[in-house]
N, C-alpha and C positions, 0 to 999 in steps of 0.2 A: 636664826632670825634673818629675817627679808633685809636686806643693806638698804636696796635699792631697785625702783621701777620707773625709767622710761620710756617715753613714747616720742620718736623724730620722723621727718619726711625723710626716704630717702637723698633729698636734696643739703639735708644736715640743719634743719631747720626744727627745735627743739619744742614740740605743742604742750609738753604736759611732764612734772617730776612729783613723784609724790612726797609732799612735805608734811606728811605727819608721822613717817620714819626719820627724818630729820639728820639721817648719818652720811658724815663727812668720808668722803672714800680716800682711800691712800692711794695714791699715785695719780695712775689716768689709765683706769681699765676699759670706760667706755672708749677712749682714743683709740687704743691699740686694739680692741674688739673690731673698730669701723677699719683701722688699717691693716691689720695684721691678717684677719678673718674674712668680712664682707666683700671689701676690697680685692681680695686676692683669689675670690671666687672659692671658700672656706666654707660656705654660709650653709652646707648640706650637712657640717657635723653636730653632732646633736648638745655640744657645748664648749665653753674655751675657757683654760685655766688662765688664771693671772695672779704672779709673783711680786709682791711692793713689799718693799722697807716694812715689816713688820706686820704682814698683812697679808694673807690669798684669799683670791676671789677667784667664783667658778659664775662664769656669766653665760645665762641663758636665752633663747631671743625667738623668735616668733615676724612674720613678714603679712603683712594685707596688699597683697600683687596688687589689687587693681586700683588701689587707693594711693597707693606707694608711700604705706607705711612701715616701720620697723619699732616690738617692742623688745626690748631689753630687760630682765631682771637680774640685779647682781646680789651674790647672798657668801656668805661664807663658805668655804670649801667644806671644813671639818663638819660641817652642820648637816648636813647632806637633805636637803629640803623636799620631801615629796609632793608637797602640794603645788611646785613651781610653773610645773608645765603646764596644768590643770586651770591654775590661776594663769597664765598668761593667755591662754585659747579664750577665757571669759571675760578677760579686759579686753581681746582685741574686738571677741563677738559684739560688748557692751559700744569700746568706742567710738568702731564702725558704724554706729546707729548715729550718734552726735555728728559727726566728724563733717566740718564746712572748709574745703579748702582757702574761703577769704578770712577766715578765724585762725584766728592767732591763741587765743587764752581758751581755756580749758578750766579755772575754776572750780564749775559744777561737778567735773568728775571727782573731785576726794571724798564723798559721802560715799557714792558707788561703790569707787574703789575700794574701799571700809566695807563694804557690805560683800562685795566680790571675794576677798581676803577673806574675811571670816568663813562666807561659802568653802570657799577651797578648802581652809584648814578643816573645818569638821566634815570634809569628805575624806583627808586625805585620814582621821580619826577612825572614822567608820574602818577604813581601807584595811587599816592596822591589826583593828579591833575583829573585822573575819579572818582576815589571818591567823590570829590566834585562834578563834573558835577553832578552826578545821583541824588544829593539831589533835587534843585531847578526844576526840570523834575516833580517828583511825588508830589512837594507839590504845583500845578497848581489845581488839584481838590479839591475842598470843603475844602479848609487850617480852615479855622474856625471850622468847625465839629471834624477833626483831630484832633487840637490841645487838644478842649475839651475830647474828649475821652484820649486823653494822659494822660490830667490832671486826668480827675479821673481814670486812669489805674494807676496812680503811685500812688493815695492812695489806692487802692482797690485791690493793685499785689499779695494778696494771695488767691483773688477768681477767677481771670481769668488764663483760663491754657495758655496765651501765657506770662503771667509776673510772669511763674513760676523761672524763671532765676534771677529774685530779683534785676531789672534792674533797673534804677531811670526814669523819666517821659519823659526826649529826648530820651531815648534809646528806651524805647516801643512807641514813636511818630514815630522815625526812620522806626523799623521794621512796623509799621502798616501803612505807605507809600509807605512803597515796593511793596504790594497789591493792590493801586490804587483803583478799584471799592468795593472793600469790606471790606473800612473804614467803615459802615453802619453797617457791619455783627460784627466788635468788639464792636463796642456801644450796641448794643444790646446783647452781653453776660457779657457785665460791668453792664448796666441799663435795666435791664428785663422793667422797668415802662414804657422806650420809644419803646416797641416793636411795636407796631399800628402804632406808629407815622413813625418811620422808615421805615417798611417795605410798608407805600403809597407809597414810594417814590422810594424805590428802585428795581431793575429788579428780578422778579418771582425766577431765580436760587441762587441766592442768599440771597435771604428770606428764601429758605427751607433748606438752610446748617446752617443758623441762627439758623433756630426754630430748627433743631436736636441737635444743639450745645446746648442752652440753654434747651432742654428738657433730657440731658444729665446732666447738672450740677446741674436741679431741683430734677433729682433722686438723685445724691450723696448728696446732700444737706441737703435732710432727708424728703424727700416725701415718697413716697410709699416701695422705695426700705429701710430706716430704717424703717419700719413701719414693715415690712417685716423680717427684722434681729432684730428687739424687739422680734417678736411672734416666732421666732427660739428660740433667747435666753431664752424665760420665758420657753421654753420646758426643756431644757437642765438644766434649774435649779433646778430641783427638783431631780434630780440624784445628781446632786452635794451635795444637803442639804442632803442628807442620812450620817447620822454619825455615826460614828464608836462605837460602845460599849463601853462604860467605861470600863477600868477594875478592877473587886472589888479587893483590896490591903490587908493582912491581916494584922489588928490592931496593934499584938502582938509582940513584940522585934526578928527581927534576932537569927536564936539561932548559924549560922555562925557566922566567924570571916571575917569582910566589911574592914577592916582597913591592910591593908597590907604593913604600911609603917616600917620603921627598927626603931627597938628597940631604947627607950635613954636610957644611964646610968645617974648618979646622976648631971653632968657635964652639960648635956646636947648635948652633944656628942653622937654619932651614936657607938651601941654595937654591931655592925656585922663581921665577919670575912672578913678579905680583901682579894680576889683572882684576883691576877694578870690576864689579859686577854690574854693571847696566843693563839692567831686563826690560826697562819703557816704564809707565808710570804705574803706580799698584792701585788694585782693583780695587782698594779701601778709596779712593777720590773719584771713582767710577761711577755714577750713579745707575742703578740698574732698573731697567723697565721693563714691567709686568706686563704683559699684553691680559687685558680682563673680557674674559668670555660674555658672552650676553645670558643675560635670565634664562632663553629659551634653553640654552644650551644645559644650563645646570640642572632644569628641570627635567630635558631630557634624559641625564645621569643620574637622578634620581630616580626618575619611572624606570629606566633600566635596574638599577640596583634592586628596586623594590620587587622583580615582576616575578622573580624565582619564588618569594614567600608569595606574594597574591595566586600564585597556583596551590600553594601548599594548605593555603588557608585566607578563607574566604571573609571572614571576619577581622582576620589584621589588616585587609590588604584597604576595608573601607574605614576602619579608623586609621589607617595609618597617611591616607590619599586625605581626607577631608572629610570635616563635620561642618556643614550648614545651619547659622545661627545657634551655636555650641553658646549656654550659658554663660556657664563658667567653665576651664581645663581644671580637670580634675588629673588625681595621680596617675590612675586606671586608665587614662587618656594618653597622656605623655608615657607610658613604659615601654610602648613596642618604638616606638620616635627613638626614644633613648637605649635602649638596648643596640638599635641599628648602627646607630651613632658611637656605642662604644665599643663594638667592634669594629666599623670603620675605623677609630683612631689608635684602636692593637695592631690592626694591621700595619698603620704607619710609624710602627716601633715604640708609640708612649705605652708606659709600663701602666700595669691593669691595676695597680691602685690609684693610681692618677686619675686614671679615663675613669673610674667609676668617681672619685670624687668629684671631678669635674661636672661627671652627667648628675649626681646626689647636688650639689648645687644650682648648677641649671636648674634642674626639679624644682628647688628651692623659689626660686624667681621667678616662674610660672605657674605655679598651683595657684586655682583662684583667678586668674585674670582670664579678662574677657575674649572668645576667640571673634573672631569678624566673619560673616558668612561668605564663603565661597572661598576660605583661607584653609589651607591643608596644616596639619598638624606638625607634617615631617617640615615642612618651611619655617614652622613658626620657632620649631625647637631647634633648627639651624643657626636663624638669624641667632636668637639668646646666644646659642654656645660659639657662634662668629664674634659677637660680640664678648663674651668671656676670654677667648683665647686671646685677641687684640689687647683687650686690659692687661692680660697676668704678661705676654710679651716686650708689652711697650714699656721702658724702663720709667722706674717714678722718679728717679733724679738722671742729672746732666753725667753723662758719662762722656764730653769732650776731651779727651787726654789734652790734646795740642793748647787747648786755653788754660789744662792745671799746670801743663810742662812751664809754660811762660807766667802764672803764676808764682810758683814754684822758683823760677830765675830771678823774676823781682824779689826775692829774697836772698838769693844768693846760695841758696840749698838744689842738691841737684833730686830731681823727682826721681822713686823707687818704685819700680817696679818686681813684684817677686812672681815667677812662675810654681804652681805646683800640680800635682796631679799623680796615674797611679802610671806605674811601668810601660813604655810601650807606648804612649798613644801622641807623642812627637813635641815635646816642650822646646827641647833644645831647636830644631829646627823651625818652628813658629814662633821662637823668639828672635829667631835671625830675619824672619818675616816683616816683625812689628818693627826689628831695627832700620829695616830697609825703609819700610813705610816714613820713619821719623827722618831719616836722613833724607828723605825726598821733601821735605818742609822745613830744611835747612836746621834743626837737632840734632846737636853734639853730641852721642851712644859713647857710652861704654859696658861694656860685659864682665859679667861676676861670674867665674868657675867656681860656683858653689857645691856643684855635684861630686862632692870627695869621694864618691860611696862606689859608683858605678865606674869599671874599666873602659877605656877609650872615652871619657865622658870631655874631660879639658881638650884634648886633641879635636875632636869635634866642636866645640866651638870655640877653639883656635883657628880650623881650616875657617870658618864662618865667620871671625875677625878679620880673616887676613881677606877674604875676597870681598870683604863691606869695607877692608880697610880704615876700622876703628880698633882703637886701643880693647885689649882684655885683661883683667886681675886678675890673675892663678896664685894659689899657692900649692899644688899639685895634689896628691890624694891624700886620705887619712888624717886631712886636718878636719876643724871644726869648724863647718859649712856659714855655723853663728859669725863668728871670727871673723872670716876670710869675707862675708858680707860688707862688716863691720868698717873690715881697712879699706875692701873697696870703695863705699860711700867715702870715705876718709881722701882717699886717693884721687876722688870725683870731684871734691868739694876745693883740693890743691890745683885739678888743672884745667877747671871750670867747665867740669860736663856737663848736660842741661840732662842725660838720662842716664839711670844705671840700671839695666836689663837683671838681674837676678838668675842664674839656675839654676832650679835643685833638681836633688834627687829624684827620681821616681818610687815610689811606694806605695805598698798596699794599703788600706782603710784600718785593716786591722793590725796593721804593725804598729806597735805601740812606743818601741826605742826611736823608729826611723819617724814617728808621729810627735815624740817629746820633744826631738830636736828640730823639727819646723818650727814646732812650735816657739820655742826659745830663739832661733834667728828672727822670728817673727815679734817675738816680744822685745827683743833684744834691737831689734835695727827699726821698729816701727813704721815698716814700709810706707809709699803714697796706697798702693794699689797692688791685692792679692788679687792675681789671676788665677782659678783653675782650668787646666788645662784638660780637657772631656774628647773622648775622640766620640762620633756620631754614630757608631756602629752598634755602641750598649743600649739595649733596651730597659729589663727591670732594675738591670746593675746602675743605671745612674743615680737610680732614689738612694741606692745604698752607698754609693758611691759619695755624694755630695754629701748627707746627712751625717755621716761618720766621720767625714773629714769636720763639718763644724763642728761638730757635739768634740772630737777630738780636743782641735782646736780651742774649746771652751773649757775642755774639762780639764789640757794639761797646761794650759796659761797659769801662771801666779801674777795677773794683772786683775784687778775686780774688774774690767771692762774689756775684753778679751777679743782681739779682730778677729774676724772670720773671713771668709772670700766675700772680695767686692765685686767678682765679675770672673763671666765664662768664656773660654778661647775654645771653641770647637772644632775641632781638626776632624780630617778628613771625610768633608762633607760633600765631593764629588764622589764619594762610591759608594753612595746610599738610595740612587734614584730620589724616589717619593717616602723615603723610612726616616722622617725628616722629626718625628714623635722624640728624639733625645733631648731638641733643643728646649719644648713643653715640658717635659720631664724635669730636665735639670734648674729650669728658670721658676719654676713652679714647688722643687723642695726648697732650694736656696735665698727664693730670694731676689736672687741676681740676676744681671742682665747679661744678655748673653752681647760682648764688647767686639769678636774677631769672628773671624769663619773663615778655615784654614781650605782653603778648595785647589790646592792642586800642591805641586813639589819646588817652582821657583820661586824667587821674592815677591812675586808681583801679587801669587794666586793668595791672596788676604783681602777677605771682603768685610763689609758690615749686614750684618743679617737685615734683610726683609721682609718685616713681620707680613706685610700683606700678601710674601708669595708665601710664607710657611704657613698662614691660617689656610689658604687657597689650597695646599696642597693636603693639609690633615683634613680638610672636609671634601674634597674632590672623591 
């Protein structure tokens, strides 16, 4: 049953609900639809689940570009509605004809709507109803052969290639019905034994598409053709077995000095001179300036990009340059724009489920509207997706630290910050970054050796205590990271620190013990602010990367309300050129905003990202 249908301006401005469904929804699915989905440039998937107290809904939606409307239908998950899509294309067709921008009230449309609904349902009836017809048609020939081959098609579905789809044994009966005379031709690449026997019987052209099928699967299987990729391989392997020379080492003692760690006095204590680390002001207060190219120039880079396909093909090169007085942009219109566009942004390292949803969205937002004459296509489907990337970039709440920090004071509690992230890609040292930053804004740091896990981890932000010359809490290795969090806050809150920097471990996505126990310091100490820590060099590995750590994070919580990361520190973003696609990536699974950008190896190199030179650079 329909929940719910309706109709808003993209400006949020509500024309039309239908009130003779009359049902109260649980929670706020259309909120989270506009924010979650629309908002976040989602709008390309073909629907969005929503979990309430008691309640899922599967919400569907529909767009009139040129109108700048959006409709919505919200219906029960379990219910699974085929008339929905059908019924929304015919309310938008219907409302489109009404629709006065100085109107407000909509009224007249609930007879329609009544009449529209019914439409739908007794098509989606019909729909149902030849489906069934078609069954009982094809299973008039040889139903007993059929069935057997079904049967052992559904135990056998990883040798034949039509039950590569891992279907259960009606489903591959179904499909091998739809073929009629060349049930015979599947038995015979399920059961090679009864090839004789089938092929008496059945007609000469389809005997021979059998035996090439099966003499197709006899090769992969490991006839001739492995027989063939053996005597390759044995070649190949005596190159490989060439090994490298030992090398002779000599016996006799270093007469260097190998040990380069800092003196102890009798104490046990470090006897080294302490020197404050002054590197000049960090780049995070630096305001950085874009120099912006002229139109002509981009256009020029575009006619270049394009000129290798306009040789290759004479009809992309004029839809893809401009349509004069184009009615409407239809789909047909925008694919070769879009395609171009989503390999431009592979190139710039964002992972290819991204650039396609992005470009499936885009889509979304220009089907239907009007193009202006003398307007090129490839400009039009720029501007959109300049504009999408600006949106999904720009953060939708205030990520000022320094105003939570002194918030945070006024109560007397010191602000937590937790770093996390996977092995390798530089938490400990960009946290000495961020500390540097705060103590140039006159903020009292102090540092948590939470990293129990990993060898030389406390020693290393020991030596980055002592050169910031702020206090750190150890309690050295093989304790619980939870814990030692726990006394640090503790420790912070006795000698009035305004921060407590956090660092853990580094670990994998799929480490599940090293993932339980984030989680638990995380639930356990309730930080202000989880930072992940992302280095810029992953491409499809960031989707998997961020999406495992929350789904983690949520799934190994015992809190019904379970933090996730609030924000991304992206490291080493000077050795990426133009492959600037991780920060889109990461910002785009999570959520988050990307808060740091780790750009060089002393305190200073910590910048704030600029969305305007990162969209600049993934569409250049």
């Amino acid at each position: 049953m329909l929940e719910q249908l309706l109709i808003f301006t993209r400006g949020g401005l509500i024309l039309w609900t239908c009130k003779a469904l009359g049902n109260a929804l649980k929670g706020s699915p259309i909120d989270t639809l506009i924010r979650s989905c629309l908002l976040e440039e989602r709008s390309g998937a073909a629907s969005y689940n929503y979990d309430a107290p008691g309640a899922s809904y599967t919400l569907k939606w529909t767009f009139h570009n040129e109108l700048g409307l959006v409709f919505v239908a919200v219906y029960q998950r379990i219910l699974h509605l085929l008339y929905v899509d059908d019924l929304l294309a015919l309310v938008r067709r219907e409302f489109s004809k009404i629709y006065d921008p100085k109107r407000t009230l909509y009224n007249d449309f609930d007879e329609t709507f009544r009449q529209l609904r019914r439409e739908a349902e007794a098509r989606a009836e019909e729909f149902k109803k030849s489906k069934q017809m078609v069954k009982p048609v094809n299973n008039n020939k040889k139903q007993g052969q059929v069935q057997k081959a079904g049967f052992d098609k559904g135990s056998k579905k990883s040798e034949g290639g039509l039950a590569a789809d891992g279907g259960d044994g009606d489903k591959v009966k179904g499909r091998k019905l739809e073929n009629g005379h060349s049930n015979g031709n599947h038995v015979e690449i399920e059961e090679p034994r009864m090839i004789g026997v089938v092929n008496g019987k059945e007609n000469t052209s389809s005997n021979i598409s059998a035996f090439d099928v099966s003499k197709l699967q006899k090769r992969t299987k490991g006839g001739k053709k492995t027989d063939t990729v053996v005597n390759k391989g044995s070649k190949v392997d005596p190159k490989k077995k060439v090994a490298k020379k030992n090398r002779v080492w000599d016996d006799a003692p270093p007469e260097t000095k190998l040990d380069f760690t800092d003196p102890l006095d009798g104490n046990g204590n470090e006897n080294i001179e302490v020197v404050a680390a002054d590197q000049g002001e960090s780049m995070m207060d630096i305001e950085e300036i874009i120099s912006s190219d002229s139109e002509s120039e981009e256009d020029d880079n575009v006619g270049k990009d394009s000129k290798p396909e306009a040789k290759k093909k004479g009809w992309f090169s004029s839809m893809f340059q401009s349509i004069a007085g184009k009615a409407n942009l239809e789909k047909a219109d925008l694919e070769p724009a879009l395609k171009a566009l989503k390999d431009r942004l592979m190139t710039k390292n964002v992972a290819e489920e991204i650039a396609e949803k992005l470009c499936e969205s885009v889509a979304a937002s220009l089907e239907g509207k009007k193009l202006a004459s003398f307007t090129r296509i490839s400009s039009t489907v720029q501007a959109a997706m300049e504009e999408a990337l600006v949106r999904i970039l720009t953060p939708r709440r205030s990520i000022d630290i320094l105003r939570d920090v002194h918030a945070a004071k006024e109560q007397r509690k010191p602000y937590v910050v937790v770093f996390v992230g996977v092995n390798g890609v530089g938490k400990s040292t960009n946290l000495a970054k961020v500390a540097y930053w705060l103590l140039q804004h006159n903020v009292s740091v102090m540092m948590a050796a939470c990293d129990t896990f990993r060898s030389g981890a406390v020693e290393q932000l020991r030596t980055h205590a002592r050169r910031l010359q702020i206090p750190i809490f150890e309690k050295g290795y093989e304790k619980d990271p939870a814990i030692v969090a726990k006394e640090a806050i503790q420790e912070a809150t006795r000698n009035g620190s305004d921060v407590v920097l956090v660092d853990t471990a580094g670990r994998m996505q799929d480490n599940e013990p090293l993932m339980r126990a984030l989680s638990k310091l995380i639930y356990l100490n309730n930080p202000d602010l989880v930072l992940f820590v992302g280095e810029a060099l992953v491409g499809n590995d960031a989707v998997d990367q961020l999406s495992k750590f929350n789904q983690k994070l949520a799934d190994l919580s015992t809190s019904p309300t379970p933090r996730l990361i609030d924000g991304i520190l992206l490291t080493k973003f000077d050795t990426i050129d133009d492959k600037v696609g991780a920060a889109l990536s990461m910002v785009y699974v999570s959520g988050a905003p990307v808060m740091f950008v780790g750009c060089g190896q002393s305190y200073t190199d910590l910048k704030k990202l600029n969305v305007k030179s990162i969209v600049k650079t993934l569409l250049k």
